[in-house]
C-alpha positions in Angstrom: -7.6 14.2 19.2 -3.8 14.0 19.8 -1.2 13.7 17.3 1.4 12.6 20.0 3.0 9.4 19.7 2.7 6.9 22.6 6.0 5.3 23.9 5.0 2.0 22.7 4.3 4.0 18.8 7.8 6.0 19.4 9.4 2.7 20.1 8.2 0.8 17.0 9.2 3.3 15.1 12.5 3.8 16.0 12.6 0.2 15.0 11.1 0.4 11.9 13.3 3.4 11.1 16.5 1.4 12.3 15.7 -1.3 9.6 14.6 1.2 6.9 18.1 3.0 7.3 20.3 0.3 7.6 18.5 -2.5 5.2 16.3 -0.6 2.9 18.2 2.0 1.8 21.1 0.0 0.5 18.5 -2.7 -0.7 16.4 -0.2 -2.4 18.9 -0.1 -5.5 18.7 -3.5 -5.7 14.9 -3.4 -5.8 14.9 -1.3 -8.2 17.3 -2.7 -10.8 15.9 -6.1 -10.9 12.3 -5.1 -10.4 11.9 -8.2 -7.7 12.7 -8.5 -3.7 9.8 -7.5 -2.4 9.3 -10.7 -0.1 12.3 -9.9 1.9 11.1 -7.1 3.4 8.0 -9.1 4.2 10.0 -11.6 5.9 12.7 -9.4 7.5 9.9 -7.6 9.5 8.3 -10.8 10.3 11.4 -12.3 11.5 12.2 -9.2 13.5 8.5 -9.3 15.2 7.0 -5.8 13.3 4.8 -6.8 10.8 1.8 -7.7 12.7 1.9 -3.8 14.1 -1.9 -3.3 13.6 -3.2 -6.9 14.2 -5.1 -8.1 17.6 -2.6 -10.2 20.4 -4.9 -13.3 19.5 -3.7 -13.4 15.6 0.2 -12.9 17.1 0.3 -9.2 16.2 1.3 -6.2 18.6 -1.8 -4.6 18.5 -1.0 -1.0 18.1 -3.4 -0.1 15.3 -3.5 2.0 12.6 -1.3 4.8 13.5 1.6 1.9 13.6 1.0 1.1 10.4 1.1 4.6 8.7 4.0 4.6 10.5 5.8 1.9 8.8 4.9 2.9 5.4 5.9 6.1 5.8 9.7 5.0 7.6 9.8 2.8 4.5 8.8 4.9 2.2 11.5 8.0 2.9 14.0 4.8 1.6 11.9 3.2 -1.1 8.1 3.0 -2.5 8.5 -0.7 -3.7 9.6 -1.7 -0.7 6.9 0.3 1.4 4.3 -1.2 -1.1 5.4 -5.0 -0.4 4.5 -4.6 3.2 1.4 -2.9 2.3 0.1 -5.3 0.3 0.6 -7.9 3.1 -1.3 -5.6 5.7 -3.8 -5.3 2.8 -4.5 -8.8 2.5 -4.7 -9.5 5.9 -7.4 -6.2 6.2 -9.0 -7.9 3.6 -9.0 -11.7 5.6 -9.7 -9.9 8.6 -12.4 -7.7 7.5 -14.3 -10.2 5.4 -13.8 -13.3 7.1 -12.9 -12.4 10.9 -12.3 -14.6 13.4 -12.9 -17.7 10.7 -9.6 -16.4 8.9 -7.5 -16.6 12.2 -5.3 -19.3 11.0 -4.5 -17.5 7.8 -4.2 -13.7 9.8 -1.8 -15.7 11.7 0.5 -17.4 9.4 0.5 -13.7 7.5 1.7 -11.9 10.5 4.5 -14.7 10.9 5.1 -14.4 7.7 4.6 -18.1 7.0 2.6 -17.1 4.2 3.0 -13.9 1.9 -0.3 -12.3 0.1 -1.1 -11.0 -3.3 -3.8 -9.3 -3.5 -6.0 -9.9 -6.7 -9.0 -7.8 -6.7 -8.2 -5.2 -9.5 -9.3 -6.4 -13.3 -8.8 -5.1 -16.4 -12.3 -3.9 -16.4 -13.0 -3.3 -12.7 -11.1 -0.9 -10.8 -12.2 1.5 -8.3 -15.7 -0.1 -8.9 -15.5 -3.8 -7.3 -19.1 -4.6 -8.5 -17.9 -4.7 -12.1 -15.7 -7.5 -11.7 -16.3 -10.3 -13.7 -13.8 -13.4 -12.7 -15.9 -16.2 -11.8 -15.9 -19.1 -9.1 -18.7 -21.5 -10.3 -19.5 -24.8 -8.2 -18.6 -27.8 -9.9 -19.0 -30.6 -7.0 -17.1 -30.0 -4.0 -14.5 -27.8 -6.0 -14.7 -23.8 -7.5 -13.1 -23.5 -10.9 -11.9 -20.1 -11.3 -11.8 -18.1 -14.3 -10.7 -14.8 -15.3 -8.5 -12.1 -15.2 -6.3 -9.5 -13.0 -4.1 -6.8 -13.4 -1.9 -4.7 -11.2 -2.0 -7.7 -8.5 0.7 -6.8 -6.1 3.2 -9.6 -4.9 1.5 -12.2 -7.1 5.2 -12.7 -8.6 6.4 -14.2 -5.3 3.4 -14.7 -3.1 2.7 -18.3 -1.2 -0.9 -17.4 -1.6 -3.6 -15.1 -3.2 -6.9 -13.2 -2.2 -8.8 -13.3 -4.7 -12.4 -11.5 -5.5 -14.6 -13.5 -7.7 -18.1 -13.7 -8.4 -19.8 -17.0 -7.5 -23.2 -15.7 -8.4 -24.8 -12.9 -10.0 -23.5 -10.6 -12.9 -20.7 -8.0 -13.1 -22.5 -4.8 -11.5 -24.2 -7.0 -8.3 -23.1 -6.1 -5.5 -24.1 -9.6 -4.1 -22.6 -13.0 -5.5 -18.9 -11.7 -4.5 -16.8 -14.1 -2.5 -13.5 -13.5 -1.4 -11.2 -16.7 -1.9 -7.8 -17.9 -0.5 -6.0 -19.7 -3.6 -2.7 -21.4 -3.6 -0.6 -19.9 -5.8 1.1 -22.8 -7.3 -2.5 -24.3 -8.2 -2.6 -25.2 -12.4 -4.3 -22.9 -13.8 -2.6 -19.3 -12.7 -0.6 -17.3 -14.8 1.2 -14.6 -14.0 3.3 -11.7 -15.6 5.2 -9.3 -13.8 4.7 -6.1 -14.9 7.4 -3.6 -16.0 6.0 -0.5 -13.6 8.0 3.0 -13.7 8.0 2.6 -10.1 7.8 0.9 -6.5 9.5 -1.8 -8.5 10.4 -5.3 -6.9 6.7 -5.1 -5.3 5.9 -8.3 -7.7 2.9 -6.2 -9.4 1.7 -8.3 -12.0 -1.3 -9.3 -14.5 -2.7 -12.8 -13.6 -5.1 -15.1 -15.4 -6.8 -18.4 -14.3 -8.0 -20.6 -17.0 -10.1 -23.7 -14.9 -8.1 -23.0 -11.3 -9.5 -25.6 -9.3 -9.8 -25.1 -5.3 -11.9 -26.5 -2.9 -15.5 -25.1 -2.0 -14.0 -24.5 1.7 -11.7 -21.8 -0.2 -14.0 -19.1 0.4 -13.4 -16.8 3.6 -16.3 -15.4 5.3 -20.0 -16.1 4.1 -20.0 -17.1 0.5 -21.7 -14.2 -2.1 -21.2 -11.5 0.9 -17.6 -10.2 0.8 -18.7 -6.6 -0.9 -18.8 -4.8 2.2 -16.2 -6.4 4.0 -13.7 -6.0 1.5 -14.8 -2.7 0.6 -14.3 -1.6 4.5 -10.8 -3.4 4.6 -10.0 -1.4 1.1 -10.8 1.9 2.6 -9.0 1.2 6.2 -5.9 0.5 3.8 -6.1 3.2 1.8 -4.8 5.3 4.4 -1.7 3.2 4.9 -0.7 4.0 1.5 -1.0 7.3 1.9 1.6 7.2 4.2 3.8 5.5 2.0 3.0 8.7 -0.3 4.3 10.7 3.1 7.2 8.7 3.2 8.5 9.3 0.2 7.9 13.1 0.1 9.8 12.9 3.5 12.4 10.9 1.9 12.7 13.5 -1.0 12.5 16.5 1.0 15.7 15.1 3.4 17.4 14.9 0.4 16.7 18.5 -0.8 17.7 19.5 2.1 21.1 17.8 2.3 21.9 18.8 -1.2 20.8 22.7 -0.6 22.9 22.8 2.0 26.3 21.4 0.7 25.8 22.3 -3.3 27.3 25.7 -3.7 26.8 28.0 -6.0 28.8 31.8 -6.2 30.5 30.5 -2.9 27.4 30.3 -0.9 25.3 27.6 -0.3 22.4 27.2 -2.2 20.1 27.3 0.8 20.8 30.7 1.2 18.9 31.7 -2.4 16.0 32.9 -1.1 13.6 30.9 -3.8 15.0 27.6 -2.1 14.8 28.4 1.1 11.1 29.5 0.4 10.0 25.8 -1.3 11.8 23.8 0.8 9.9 25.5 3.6 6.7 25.5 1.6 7.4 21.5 0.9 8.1 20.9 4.8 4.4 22.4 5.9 2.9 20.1 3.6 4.9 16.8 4.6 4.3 17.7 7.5 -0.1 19.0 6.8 0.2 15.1 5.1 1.5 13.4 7.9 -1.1 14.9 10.6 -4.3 13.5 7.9 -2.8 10.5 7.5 -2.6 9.5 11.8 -5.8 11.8 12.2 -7.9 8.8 9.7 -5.5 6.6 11.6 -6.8 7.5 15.2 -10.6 7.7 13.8 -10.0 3.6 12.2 -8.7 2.9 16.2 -12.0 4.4 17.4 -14.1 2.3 15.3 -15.1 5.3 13.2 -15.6 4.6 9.1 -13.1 7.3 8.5 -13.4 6.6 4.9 -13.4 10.4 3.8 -10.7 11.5 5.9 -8.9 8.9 4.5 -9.3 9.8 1.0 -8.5 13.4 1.9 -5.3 12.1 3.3 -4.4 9.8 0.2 -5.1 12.7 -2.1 -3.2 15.2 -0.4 -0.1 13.3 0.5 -0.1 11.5 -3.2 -0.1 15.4 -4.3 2.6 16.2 -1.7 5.2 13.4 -3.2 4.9 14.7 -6.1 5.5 17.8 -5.7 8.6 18.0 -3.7 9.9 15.0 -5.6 10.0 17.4 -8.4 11.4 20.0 -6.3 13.9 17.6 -5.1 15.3 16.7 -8.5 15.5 21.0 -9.6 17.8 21.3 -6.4 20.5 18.3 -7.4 20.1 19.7 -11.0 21.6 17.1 -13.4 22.8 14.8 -10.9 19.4 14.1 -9.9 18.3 13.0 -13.4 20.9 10.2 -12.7 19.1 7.0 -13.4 18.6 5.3 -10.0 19.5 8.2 -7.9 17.6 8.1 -4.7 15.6 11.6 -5.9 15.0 10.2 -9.7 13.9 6.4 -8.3 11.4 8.4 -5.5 9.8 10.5 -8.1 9.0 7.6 -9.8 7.6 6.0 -7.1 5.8 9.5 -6.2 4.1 9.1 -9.7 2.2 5.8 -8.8 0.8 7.4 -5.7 -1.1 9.3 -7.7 -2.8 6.1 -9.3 -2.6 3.0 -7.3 -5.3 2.6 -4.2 -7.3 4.7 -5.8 -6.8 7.9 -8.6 -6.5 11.2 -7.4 -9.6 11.9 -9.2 -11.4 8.9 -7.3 -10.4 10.7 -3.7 -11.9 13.9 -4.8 -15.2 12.0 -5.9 -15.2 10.8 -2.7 -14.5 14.2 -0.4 -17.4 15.6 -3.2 -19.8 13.8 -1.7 -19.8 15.6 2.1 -21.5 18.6 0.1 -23.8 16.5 -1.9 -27.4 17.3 -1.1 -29.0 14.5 0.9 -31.4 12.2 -1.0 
């Protein structure tokens, strides 16, 4: 296995990092004050040709698979989590479309990767998390329409999204596995509600609780065979778990640059702090473990591009580098002292979006449960 970069990898990402530098960073503040903008990023990397890294040539993307993608979450990520979570929940959706529904979705992977339509993602509910077999919004046949009922929370982009993937259950109870469709809904249709949530962090990434009360769509709403989307969008979850872990990588990158900066200008007893020896030692000890992060995120990366289910390397990635942010974002914010406690400092706003890592796309706890089971006996 090689951790080098292609050229074509080292040329989107000097792209990627171009636009994260000069856009994000300034755009990042604004993010983060208003809690909203995350469909500009969606549509700046569309308009700019990057946000169909990982997609086939046939569905208009550039085909460069998964590594691209950790890749842009992580070059996002060192300049803002909200902004690195709004393309993720794009690639997420079209995982999702791609993985459930294939080829039959083409039209719709297309228009996502053109950014003609932006995704939100609605699979969490209140009562369903990491367990999609527990959900319980419905999609019951009523002539040549579904009427949708139910309720989600923590549905990323649903604040400005065009459209919405939807998980419902249009047979069976909550705990079948079978009966669970996955469902493109307008997102204008009567019906939907939706609240933007108030999250401590990757603010502006339009995460939000949605109800539908009698949403009516058409019966040809339904992607991929109906009552059969568990797998699929199980698969597609797991693929895209390891993209967010390297938003997670990002943003301890992103922290750690800081740190660095800071430790190297601040002084203190006409020395640069740098040359304390305790600083010296836990920036050194953060930079290993960006670095340890970085290598399992492209590792599950490469493994996805061979067509292996890398599921457990990619929960040992999201674990680790969720861990990782949030340790050197703390260590970040002890090295600029008070000045990092500045509301909406770069250091304070990445902690906060280091804290979410740690829960969205999966607990920390959940990614243990999951590397647990290698030294479960065999049944």
């Amino acid at each position: 296995m090689s951790f080098a970069l292609s050229k074509e990898l080292e040329e989107y990402q000097a792209k990627i990092r171009e636009y994260a530098q000069k856009v994000v960073r300034e755009y990042a503040k604004q993010m983060d004050e208003t809690n909203d903008g995350g469909d500009k990023i969606v549509k700046d990397l569309a308009n700019m040709g990057l946000l169909g890294m990982k997609q086939p040539r046939k569905y208009g993307g550039l085909e460069l698979g998964e590594k691209a993608f950790a890749i842009a979450t992580e070059e996002l990520g060192a300049e803002s989590g909200g902004a690195s979570h709004s393309l993720h929940t794009q690639q997420n959706a079209l995982q999702l479309l791609y993985s459930v529904g294939g080829d039959s979705a083409a039209e719709w992977i297309e228009r996502g990767v053109k950014g003609q339509e932006i995704y939100a993602v609605a699979l969490t509910e209140p009562q369903a998390g990491s367990d999609l077999g527990a959900l319980q919004t419905t999609a019951k046949l009523e002539g040549n329409e579904l009427v949708i009922n139910g309720e989600k929370i923590f549905t990323s982009a649903a604040s400005y999204a065009t459209k919405m993937v939807v998980l419902a259950r249009t047979s069976g109870n909550p705990g079948d596995r079978q009966g669970i469709s996955l469902l493109l809904v307008d997102a204008k249709t009567p019906g939907i509600k939706v609240q933007k949530l108030d999250l401590m962090g990757i603010r502006g990434a339009g995460v939000s609780y949605v109800k539908f009360e009698n949403v009516r769509v058409p019966k040809d709403s339904i992607i991929g065979k109906e009552g059969d989307a568990y797998r699929g969008a199980l698969k597609g979850l797991m693929i895209s778990r390891n993209g967010y872990a390297g938003i997670a990588v990002g943003i301890a990158r992103g922290a750690l640059e800081e740190a660095i900066a800071r430790a190297q200008t601040r002084k203190q007893f006409g020395k640069p702090i740098i040359e304390q020896e305790w600083i010296g030692f836990n920036l050194a000890d953060a930079y290993i473990k960006v670095e340890a992060a970085r290598l399992l995120v492209h590792r599950a990366a490469e493994l996805f591009d061979k067509g292996v289910e890398a599921t457990t390397e990619a929960s040992m990635a999201k674990y680790f580098a969720a861990v990782t942010a949030v340790e050197v974002t703390r260590l970040a914010l002890h090295i600029f002292g008070g000045h990092g406690l500045n509301r909406g400092s770069k250091v304070e706003r990445l902690y906060r979006d280091a804290k979410v890592m740690e829960i969205a796309e999966g607990t920390n706890e959940m990614q243990l449960i999951a590397v647990t089971r290698l030294f479960q006996p065999k049944k």
